[in-house]
MIBA-12232 format. One record per residue (C-alpha): x, y negated, z; residue number from 1. Coordinates in Angstrom, 1 decimal, decimal comma. Layout:
BEGIN
<atom <X; Y; Z>; NUM>
...
END
This chain:
BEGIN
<atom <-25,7; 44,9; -18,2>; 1>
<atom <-22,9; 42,3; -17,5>; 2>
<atom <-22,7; 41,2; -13,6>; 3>
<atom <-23,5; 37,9; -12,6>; 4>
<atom <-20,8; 35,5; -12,1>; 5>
<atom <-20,7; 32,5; -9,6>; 6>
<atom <-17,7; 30,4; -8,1>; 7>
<atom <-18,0; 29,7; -4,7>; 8>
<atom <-18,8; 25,8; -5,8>; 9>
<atom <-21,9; 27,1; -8,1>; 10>
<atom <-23,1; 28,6; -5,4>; 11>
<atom <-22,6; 25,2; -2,7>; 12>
<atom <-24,4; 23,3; -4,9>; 13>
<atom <-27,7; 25,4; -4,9>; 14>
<atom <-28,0; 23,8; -1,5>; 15>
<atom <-27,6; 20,0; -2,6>; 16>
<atom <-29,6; 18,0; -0,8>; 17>
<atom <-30,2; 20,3; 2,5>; 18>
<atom <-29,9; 18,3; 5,9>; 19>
<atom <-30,2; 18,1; 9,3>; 20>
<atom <-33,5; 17,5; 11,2>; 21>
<atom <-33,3; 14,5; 13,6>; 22>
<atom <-34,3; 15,2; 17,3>; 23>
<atom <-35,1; 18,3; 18,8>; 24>
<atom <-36,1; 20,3; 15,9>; 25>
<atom <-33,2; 21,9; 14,0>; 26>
<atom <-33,3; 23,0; 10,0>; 27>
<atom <-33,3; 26,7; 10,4>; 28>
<atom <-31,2; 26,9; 7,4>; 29>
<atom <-28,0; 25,1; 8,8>; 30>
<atom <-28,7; 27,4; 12,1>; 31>
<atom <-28,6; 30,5; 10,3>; 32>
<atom <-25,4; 29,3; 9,0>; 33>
<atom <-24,3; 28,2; 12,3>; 34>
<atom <-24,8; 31,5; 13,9>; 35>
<atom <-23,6; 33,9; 11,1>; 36>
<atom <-20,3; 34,3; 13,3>; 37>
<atom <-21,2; 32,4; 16,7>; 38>
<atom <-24,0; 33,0; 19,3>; 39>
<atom <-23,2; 29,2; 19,7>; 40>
<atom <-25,0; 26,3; 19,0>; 41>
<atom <-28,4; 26,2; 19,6>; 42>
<atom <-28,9; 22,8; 17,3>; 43>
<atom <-27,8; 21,7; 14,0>; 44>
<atom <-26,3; 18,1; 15,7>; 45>
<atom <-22,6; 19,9; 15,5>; 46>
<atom <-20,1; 19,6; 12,9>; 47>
<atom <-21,2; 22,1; 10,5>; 48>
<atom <-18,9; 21,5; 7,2>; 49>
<atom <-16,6; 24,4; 8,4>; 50>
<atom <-20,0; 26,9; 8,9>; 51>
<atom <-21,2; 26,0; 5,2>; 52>
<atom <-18,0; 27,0; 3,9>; 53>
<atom <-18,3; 30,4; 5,8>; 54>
<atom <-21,7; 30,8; 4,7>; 55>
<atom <-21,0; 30,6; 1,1>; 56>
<atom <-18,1; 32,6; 1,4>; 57>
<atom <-20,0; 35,6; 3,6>; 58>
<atom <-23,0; 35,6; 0,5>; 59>
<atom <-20,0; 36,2; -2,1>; 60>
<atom <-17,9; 38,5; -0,1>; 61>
<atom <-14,6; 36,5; 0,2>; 62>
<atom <-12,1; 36,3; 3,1>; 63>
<atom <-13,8; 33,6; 5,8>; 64>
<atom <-12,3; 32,2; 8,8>; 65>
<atom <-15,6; 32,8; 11,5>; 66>
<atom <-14,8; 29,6; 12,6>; 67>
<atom <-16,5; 26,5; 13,1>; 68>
<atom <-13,1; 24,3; 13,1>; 69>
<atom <-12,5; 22,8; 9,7>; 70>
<atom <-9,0; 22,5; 10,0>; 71>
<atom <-9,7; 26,8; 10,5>; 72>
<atom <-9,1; 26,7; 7,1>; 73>
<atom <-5,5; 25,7; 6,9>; 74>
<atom <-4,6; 29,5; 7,8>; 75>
<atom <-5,8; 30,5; 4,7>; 76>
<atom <-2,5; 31,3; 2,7>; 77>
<atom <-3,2; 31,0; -0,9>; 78>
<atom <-1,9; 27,2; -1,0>; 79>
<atom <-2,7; 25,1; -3,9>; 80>
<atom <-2,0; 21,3; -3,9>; 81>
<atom <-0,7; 20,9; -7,3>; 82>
<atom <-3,5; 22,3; -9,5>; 83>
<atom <-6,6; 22,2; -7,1>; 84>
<atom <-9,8; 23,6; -9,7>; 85>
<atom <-12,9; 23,3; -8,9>; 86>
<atom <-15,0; 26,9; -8,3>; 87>
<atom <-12,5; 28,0; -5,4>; 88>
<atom <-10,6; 25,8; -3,8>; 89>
<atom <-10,7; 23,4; -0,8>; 90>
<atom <-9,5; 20,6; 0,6>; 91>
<atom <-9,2; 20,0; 4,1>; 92>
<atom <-9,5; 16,6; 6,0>; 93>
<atom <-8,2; 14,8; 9,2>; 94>
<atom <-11,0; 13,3; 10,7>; 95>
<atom <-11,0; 10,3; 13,4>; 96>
<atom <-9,6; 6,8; 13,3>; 97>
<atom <-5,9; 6,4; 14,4>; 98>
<atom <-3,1; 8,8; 14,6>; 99>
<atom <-4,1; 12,3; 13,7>; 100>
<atom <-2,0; 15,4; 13,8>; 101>
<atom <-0,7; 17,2; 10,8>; 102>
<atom <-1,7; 20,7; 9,5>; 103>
<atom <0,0; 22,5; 12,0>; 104>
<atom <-2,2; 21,8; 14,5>; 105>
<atom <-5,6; 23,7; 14,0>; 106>
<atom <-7,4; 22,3; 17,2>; 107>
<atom <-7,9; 19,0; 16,1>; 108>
<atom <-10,5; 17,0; 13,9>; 109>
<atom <-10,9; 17,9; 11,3>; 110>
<atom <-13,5; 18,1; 7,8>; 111>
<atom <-13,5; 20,6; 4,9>; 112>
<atom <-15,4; 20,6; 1,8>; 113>
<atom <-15,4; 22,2; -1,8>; 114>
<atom <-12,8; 20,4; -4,4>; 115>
<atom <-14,9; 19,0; -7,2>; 116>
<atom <-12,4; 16,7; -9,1>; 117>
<atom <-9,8; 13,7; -8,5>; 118>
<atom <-9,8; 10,2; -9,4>; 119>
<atom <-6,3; 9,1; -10,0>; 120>
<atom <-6,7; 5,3; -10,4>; 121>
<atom <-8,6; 5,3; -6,8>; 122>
<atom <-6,6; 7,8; -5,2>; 123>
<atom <-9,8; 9,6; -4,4>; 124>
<atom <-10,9; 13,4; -4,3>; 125>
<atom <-14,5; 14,1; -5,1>; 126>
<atom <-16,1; 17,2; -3,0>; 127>
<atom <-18,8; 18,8; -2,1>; 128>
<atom <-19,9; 19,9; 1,2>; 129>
<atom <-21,9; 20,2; 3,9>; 130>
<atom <-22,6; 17,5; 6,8>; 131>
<atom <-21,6; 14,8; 4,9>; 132>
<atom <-24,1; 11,9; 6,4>; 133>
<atom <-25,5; 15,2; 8,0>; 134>
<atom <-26,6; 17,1; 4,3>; 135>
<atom <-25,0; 19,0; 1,7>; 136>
<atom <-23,9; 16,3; -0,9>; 137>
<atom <-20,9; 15,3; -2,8>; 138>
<atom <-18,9; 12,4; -1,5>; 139>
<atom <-15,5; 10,9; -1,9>; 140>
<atom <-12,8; 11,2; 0,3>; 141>
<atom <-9,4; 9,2; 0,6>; 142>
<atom <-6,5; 11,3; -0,8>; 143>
<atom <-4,4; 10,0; 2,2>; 144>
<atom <-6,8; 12,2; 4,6>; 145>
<atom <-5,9; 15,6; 3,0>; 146>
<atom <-4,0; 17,5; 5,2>; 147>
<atom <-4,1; 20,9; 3,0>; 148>
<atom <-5,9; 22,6; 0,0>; 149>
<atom <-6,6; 26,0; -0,1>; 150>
<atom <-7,7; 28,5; -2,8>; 151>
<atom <-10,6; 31,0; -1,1>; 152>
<atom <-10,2; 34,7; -2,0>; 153>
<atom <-11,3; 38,3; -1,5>; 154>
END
């Protein structure tokens, strides 16, 4: 029997419309993912986009950062700007009005998501990840806020 095959962005969008719980209860869900490599937080309020990417990357068994940082994923070193595909690649976002630094600095703002596809005449990027408006959705982002793109592998 054939194994089954998934991408990485297959596999993201199985949790489309999960989200946080407002106030003091937390969706166990989003903690779980929180805490698959941190004994920290105790409440999904955080930025989570980086811990849904680790998540889906510990159930498949690729390489994973065990970070909660977004821009985390700029160490990755397969690079792939020019032909970003959607299944396993990512793009990764400054976050935050103003002046924001460049890729080289990791401990900044930051948000990452999977690529899903481009729109040219916008100058958008279409991806999917997770708190976006605090839920797993697909949203579209600014081109001008991409600060990397990275392909995730084993």
């Amino acid at each position: 029997m054939k194994p089954i095959e998934i991408t990485p962005y297959q596999l993201a969008k199985r949790f489309m419309g999960m989200k946080e719980v407002p106030g003091s209860v937390s969706n166990p869900q989003i903690l779980a993912m929180l805490k698959v490599d941190n004994d920290w937080p105790d409440d999904d309020s955080v930025p989570w986009c980086s811990a849904f990417i680790n998540y889906i990357c510990f159930l498949l068994g690729l390489n994973r950062t065990r970070s909660l940082r977004a821009r985390s994923w700029l160490r990755e070193k397969t690079v792939c700007w020019s032909d970003a595909q959607q299944g396993f690649d990512i793009v990764i976002f400054k976050r935050g009005k103003g002046h924001q630094p460049g890729p080289d600095v990791i401990n900044a703002p930051g948000h990452v998501a999977f690529f899903s596809r481009w729109d040219y005449e916008r100058d958008h990027v279409h991806v999917l990840g997770g708190n976006q408006s605090d839920s797993v959705n697909l949203a579209w982002y600014k081109k001008s806020r991409i600060i990397g793109i990275r392909r995730l592998t084993l």
